[in-house]
C-alpha positions in Angstrom: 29.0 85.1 23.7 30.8 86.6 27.0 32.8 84.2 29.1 31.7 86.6 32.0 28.5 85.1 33.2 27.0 86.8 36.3 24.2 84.4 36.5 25.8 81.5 37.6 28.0 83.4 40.0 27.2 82.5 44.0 23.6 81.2 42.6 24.4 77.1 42.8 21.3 74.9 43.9 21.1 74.6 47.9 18.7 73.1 50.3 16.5 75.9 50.0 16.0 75.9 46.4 16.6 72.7 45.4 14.6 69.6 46.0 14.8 66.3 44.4 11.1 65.6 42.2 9.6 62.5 43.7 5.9 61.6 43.7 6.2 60.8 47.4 6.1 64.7 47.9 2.9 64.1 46.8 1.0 61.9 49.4 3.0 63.6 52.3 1.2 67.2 51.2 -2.3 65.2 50.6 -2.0 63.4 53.8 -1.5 67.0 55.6 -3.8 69.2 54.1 -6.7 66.5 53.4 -6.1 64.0 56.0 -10.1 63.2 56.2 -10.8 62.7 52.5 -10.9 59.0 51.3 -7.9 57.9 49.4 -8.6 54.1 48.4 -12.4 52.3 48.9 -12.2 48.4 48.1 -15.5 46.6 48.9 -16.7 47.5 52.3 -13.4 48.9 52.9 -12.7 53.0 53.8 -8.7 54.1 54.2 -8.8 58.3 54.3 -5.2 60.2 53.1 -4.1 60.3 56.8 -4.7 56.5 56.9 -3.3 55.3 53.7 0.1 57.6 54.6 0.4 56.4 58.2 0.1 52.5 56.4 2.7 53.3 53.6 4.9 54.7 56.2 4.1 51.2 58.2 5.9 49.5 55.0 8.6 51.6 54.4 9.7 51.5 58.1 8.8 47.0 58.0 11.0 47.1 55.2 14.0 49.3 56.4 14.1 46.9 59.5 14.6 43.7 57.4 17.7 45.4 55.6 15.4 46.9 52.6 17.2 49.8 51.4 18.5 52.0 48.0 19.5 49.2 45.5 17.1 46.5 46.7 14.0 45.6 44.8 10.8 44.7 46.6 8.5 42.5 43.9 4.9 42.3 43.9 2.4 40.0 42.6 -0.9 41.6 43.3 -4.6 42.2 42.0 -5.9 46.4 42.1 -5.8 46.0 46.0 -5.1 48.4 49.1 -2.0 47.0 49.2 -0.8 47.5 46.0 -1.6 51.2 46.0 0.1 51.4 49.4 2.8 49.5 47.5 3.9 52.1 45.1 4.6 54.7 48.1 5.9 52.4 50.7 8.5 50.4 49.1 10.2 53.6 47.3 9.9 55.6 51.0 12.9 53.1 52.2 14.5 53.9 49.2 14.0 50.6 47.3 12.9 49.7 43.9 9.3 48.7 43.1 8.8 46.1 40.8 5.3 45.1 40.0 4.8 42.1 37.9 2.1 40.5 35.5 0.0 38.6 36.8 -0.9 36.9 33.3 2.6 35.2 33.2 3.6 32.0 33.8 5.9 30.4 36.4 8.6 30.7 34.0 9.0 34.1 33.3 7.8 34.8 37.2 11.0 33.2 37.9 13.4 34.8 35.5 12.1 38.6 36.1 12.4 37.8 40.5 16.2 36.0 39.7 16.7 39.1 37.4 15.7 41.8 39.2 17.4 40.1 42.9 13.7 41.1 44.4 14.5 40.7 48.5 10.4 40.9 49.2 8.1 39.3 47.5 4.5 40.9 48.0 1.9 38.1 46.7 -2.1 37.6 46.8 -3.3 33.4 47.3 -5.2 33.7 43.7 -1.9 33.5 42.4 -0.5 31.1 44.5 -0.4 27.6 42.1 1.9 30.1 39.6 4.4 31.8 42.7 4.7 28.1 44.1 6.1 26.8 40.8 8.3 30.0 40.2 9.8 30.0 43.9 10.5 26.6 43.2 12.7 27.2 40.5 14.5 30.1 42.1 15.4 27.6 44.8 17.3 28.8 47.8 18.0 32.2 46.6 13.8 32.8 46.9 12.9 36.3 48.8 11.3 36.7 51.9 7.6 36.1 50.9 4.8 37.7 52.1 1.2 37.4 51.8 -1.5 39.8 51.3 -4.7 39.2 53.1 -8.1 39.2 51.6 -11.1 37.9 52.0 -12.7 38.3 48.4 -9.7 36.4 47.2 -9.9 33.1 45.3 -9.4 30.0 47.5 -5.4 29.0 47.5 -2.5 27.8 49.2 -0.6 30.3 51.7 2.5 31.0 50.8 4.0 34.0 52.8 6.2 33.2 55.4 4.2 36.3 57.4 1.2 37.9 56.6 1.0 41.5 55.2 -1.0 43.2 58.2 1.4 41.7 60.8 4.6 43.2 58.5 2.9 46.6 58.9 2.1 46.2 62.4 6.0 45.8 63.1 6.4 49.6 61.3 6.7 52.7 62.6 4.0 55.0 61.1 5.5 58.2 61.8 8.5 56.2 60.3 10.9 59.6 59.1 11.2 58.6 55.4 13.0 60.9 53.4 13.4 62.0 49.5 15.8 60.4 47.4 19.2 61.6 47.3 19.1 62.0 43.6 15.6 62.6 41.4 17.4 60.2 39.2 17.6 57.2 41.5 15.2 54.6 40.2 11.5 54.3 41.9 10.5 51.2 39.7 11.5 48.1 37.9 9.3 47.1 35.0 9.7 44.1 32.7 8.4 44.6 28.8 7.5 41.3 26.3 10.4 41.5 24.3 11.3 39.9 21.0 14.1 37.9 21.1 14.9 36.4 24.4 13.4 37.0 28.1 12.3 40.4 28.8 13.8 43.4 29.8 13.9 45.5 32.7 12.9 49.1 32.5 14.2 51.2 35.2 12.4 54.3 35.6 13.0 57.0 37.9 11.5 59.5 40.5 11.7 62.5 38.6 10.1 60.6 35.4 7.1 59.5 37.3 6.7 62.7 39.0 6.1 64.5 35.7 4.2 61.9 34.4 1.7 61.9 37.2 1.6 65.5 37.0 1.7 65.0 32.5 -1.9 63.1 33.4 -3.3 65.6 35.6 -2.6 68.5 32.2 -3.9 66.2 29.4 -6.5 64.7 31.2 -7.9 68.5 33.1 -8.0 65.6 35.9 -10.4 68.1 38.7 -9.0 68.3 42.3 -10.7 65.1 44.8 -11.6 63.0 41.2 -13.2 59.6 41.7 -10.9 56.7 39.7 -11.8 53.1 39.0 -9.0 50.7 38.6 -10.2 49.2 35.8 -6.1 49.4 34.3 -4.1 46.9 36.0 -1.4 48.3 38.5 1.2 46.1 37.3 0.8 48.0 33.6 3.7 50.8 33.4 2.6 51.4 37.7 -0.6 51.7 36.3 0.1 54.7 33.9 1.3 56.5 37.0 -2.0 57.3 38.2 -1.2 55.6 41.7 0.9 58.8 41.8 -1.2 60.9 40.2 -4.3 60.6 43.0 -2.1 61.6 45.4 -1.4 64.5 43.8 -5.2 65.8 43.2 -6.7 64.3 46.5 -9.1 61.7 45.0 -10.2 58.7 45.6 -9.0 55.3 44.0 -11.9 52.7 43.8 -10.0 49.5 43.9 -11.6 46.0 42.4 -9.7 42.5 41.9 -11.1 41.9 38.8 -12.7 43.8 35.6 -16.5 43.1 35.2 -19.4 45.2 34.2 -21.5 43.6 36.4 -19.0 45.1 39.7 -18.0 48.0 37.8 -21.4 50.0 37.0 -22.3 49.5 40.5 -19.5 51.1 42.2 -19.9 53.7 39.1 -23.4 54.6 40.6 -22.3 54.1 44.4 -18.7 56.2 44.4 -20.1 58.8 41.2 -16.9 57.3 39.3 -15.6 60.0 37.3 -12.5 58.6 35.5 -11.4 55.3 34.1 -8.6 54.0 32.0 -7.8 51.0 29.9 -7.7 48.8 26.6 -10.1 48.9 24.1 -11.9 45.8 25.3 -12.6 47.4 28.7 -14.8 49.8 27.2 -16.4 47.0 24.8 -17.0 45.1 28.2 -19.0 48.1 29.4 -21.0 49.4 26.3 -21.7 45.6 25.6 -23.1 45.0 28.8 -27.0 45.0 29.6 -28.8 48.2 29.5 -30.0 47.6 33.0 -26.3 47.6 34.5 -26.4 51.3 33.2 -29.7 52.7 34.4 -29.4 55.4 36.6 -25.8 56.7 35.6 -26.3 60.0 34.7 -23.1 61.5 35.1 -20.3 61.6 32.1 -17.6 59.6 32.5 -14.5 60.0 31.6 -12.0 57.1 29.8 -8.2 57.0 29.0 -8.1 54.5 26.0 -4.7 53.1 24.9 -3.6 49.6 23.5 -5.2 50.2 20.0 -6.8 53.1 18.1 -10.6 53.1 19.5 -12.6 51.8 16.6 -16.0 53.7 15.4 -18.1 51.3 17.2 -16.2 51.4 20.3 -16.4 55.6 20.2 -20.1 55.2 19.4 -20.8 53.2 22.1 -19.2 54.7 24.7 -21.0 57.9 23.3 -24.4 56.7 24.1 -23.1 55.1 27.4 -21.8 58.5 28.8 -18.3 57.8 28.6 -16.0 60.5 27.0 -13.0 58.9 25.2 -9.6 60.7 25.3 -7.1 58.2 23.1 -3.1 58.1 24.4 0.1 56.1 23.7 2.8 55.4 25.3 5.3 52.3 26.0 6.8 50.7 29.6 9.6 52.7 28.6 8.0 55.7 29.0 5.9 55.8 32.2 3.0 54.3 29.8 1.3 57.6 27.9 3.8 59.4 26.9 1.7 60.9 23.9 -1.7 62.2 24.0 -4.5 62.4 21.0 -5.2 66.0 22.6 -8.4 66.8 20.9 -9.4 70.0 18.6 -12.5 72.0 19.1 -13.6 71.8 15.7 -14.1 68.1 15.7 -17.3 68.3 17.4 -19.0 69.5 14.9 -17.8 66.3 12.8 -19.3 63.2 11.0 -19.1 60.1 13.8 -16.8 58.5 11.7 -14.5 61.6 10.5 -14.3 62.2 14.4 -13.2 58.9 14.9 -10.8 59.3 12.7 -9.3 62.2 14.5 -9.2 60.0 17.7 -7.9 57.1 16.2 -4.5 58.8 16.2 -1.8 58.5 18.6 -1.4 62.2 19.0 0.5 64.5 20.2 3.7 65.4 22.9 2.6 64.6 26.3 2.3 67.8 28.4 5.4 66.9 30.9 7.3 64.6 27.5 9.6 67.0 25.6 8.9 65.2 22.1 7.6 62.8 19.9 8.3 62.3 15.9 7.7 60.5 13.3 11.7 59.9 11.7 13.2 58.4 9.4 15.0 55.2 12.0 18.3 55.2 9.8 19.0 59.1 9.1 17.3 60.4 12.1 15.8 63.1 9.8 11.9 63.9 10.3 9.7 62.1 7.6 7.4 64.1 5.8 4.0 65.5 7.2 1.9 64.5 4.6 0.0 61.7 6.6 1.8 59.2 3.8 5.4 58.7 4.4 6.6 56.2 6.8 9.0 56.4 9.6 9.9 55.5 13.4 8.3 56.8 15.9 10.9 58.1 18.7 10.8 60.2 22.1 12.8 62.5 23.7 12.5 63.7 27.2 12.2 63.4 31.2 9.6 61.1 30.9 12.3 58.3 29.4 12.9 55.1 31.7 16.8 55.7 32.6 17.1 52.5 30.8 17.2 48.3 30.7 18.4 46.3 33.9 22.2 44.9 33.2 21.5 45.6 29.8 23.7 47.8 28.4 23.8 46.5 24.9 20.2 47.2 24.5 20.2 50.2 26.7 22.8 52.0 24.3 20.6 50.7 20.9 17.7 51.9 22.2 19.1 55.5 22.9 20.9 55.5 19.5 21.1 58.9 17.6 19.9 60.5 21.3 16.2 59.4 20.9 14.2 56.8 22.5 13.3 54.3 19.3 9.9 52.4 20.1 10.2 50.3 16.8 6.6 51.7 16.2 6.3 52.3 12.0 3.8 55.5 11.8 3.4 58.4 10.0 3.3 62.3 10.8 -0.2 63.7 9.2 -0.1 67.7 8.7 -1.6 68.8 11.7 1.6 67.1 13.8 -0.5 64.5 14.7 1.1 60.9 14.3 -0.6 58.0 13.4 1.0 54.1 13.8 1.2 51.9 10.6 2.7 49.0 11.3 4.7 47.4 14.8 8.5 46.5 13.5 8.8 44.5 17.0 6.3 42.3 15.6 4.6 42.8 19.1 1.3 41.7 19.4 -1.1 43.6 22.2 -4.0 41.8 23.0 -6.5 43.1 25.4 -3.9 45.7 26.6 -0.9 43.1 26.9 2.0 42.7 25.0 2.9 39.1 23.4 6.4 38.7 21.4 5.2 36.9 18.1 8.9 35.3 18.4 8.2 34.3 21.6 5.6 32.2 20.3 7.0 31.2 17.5 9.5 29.8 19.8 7.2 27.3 21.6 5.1 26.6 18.1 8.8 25.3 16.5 9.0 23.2 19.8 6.3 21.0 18.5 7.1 17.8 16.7 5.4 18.1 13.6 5.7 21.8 12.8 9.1 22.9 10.3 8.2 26.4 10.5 5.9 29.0 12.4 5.3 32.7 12.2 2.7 34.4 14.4 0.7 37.7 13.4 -2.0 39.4 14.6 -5.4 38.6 13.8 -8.4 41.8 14.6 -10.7 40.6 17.1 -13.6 42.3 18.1 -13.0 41.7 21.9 -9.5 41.6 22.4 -8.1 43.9 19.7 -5.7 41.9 18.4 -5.3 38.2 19.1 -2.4 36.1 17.9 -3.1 33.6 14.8 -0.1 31.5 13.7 0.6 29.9 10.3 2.5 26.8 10.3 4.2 24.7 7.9 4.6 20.9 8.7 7.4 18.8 8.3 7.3 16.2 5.7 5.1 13.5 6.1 4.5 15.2 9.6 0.7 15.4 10.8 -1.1 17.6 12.9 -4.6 19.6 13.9 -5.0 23.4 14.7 -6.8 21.4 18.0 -3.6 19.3 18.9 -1.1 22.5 18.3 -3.5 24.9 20.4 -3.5 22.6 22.8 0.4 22.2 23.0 0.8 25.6 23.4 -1.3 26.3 26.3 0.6 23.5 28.4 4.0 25.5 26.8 2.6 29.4 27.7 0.2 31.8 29.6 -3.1 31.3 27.7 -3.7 35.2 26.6 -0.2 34.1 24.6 -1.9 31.0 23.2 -2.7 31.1 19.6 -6.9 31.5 18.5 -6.3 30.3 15.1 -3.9 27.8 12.8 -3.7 27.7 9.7 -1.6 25.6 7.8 0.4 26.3 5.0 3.9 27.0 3.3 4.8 30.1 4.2 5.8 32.8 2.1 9.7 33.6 1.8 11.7 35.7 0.1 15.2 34.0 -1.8 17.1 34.5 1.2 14.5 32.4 3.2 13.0 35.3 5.2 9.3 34.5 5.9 7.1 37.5 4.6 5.0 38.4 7.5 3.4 41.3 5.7 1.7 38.5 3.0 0.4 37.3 6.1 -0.9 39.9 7.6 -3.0 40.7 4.6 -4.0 37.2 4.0 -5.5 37.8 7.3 -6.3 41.4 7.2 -4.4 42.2 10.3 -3.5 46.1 8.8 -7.2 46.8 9.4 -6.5 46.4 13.4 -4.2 49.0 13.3 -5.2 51.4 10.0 
């Protein structure tokens, strides 16, 4: 090869050729060439592009006057509201760091991720009040300025901002002069995953990641220009898959509602002509399961992102005769949420219900915008092979990566090892590329869509009095997809019931953590003392949740 390259001779990146990738691009060109079309309807509420841009401008410049600036992270605690949509432009236009928490948590690990993450602003909602009262209380003076969003429809509760959200964007400028990031690599958001040893970690994304990914859903999805989206996903999940992002870029409208419920959601289906929809299996049980009367007059397809689980036959069946048109992805907070895509084949039209569900039931493909994903063997780094049979590790590689974990540079550097992303997933690679999961090496649990460390509970279980040992698996359930079920082994002499142990967990953890089922037992070891989850697992069928 020729050391004489002409190509890179007085052609360096400029201001005219170069810009930084940031989603924000994408609501400044909406707002200007749509500035009429509705961007966000919540109840009897109407905000139109040119509304919702002039409002995120309103936070950015609010924020940017109280010091908020690159480095600082701006926290919020909020249902699928206005305000968190306006959120996920606003806080990043002043250059900070988004950082959108669970709402299922307790105080506890409310508390660690704000303290963690040094959030400045707190963004909260009253229904969550009695949990952000105890978790400000244990951050103690070092507690962020705290602001409440208004609403009406929300849950009775305590007010806890020190000024309301309205009067912090009525102190903004809204033709505030934001600007791009300096770098596509600076970080836009700050997500914490379950993990399994330990609190959680951070994931630090970036602006160039979620531009793609926004863009990735647009591709896989053939999302059309000015499309109708329910917010059935919570915004807190991996910034709701990026789709906040994502209707910006196409012009269409987000149909925000508090709370999941058939009995709201096929209304504003009817009323709004709904035309996509994402979320865990037992979203779309929720809606196939619900009275045929809720349904009547929907004519329209509709069209459903499904991740959390493989979408069982029944599930695929039912949303079949309900109109809804399943497309399966996969993904993980450290990758923008899907970051794989069961992109589906022609030919599996013409198949058998339950063959076709096979073909779904996969996790997929590469992402459009995600540079790869394989199935490898986690110590060798060599591919497994594609015979639908052999096991391996399923890994990504690409731009839509977080940058990695928050002051965590042990795991940060373990989880890049061998220069792939390792999501502890055990799968295999079947012959048409497609990969399948098998098993979860993290021992992570995802119920309903949420992830829950079966150490984690463990943890809590071995804080009881009468209980020697604990391990936690999960158990199929037909509404949640997986719940957790934990088998226990008492101390000597010790006494207990599955009522007096369920019950000392839920005054130890959130309740979607909380155990359904104990069964006692000794557990199964092997000579060194490991306990052998997998004999539990079958005891309790758990494989067939995930085959």
């Amino acid at each position: 090869m020729s050391a004489h390259n002409p190509y890179r001779l007085g052609l360096d990146k400029n201001a005219a050729n170069f810009v930084a990738l940031s989603p924000l691009s994408y609501i400044e060109r909406t707002a200007a060439i749509y500035p009429q079309r509705t961007a966000v309807v919540y109840g009897e509420r109407r905000q139109t592009w040119g509304e919702t841009y002039r409002r995120c401008r309103r936070l950015a410049s609010a924020l940017a006057a109280r010091g908020i600036g690159v480095g600082d992270t701006v926290a919020v605690m909020l249902p699928n509201v206005p305000a968190m949509y306006e959120a996920h432009f606003g806080v990043p236009m002043c250059g900070a760091v988004l950082n959108t928490l669970n709402t299922r948590l307790d105080p506890e690990a409310i508390a660690f991720m704000l303290q963690h993450g040094e959030a400045k602003v707190l963004l909260t909602d009253r229904e969550f009040a009695p949990v952000m009262e105890k978790a400000l209380a244990l951050l103690g003076p070092r507690r962020p300025l705290v602001v409440e969003v208004e609403d009406e429809t929300a849950p009775p509760g305590r007010h806890l901002g020190e000024l309301g959200y309205e009067a912090l964007l009525a102190s903004g400028d809204p033709d505030y002069a934001w600007r791009l990031p300096e770098d596509e690599w600076d970080a836009i958001s700050l997500n914490y995953t379950s993990g399994t040893t330990g609190n959680p970690k951070g994931v630090v994304t970036h602006h160039r990641g979620a531009y793609l990914n926004a863009a990735s859903n647009v591709i896989s999805w053939q999302m059309p220009h000015h499309s109708v989206y329910l917010w059935t996903l919570p915004m807190f999940h991996c910034n709701g898959w990026c789709f906040p992002w994502t209707m910006a870029l196409i012009a269409g409208t987000s149909v925000c509602l508090r709370r999941v419920d058939p009995v709201q959601i096929f209304p504003l289906i009817r009323a709004h002509h709904i035309t996509h929809l994402c979320g865990a299996p037992i979203v779309y049980s929720m809606l196939i399961n619900a009275p045929a009367e809720l349904r009547e007059g929907i004519t329209h397809t509709l069209h459903g992102q499904i991740a959390g689980a493989a979408p069982p036959v029944a599930v695929i069946e039912g949303c079949e005769a309900a109109g809804i048109e399943l497309t399966h992805v996969y993904g993980l907070t450290e990758v923008y949420g899907p970051a794989a895509v069961c992109a589906k084949q022609d030919d599996w039209a013409g198949l058998s219900l339950e063959a076709r569900a096979q073909m779904n039931g996969r996790q997929g493909v590469t992402a459009p915008m995600q540079q790869a994903v394989a199935v490898l063997d986690p110590v060798t780094l060599q591919p497994v092979p594609a015979d639908g049979q052999t096991m391996g590790e399923i890994f990504f590689r690409g731009n839509v990566v977080m940058k990695g974990y928050l002051k965590n540079p042990s795991a940060t550097e373990e989880a890049f090892a061998g220069g792939w992303f390792h999501t502890g997933d055990l799968a295999v690679m079947h012959p048409d590329g497609y990969v399948k999961i098998k098993d979860r090496s993290k021992d992570i649990i995802i119920s309903g869509g949420e992830n829950i460390s079966s150490i984690e509970v463990e943890d809590i279980l071995h804080r009881h009095p009468a209980v020697m040992l604990a391990a936690v698996v999960a158990q199929p359930d037909a509404k949640w997809g997986e719940v957790p079920c934990a088998f226990v082994e008492l101390k000597t002499n010790a006494t207990a019931t599955e009522e007096e142990i369920i019950a000392f967990c839920r005054s130890q953890m959130a309740r979607f953590k909380v155990p359904k089922r104990i069964e006692f037992c000794v557990l199964p070891k092997t000579s060194t003392g490991k306990i052998q989850k997998f004999v539990l697992r079958h005891q309790i069928k758990s494989a067939s949740a995930i085959e």
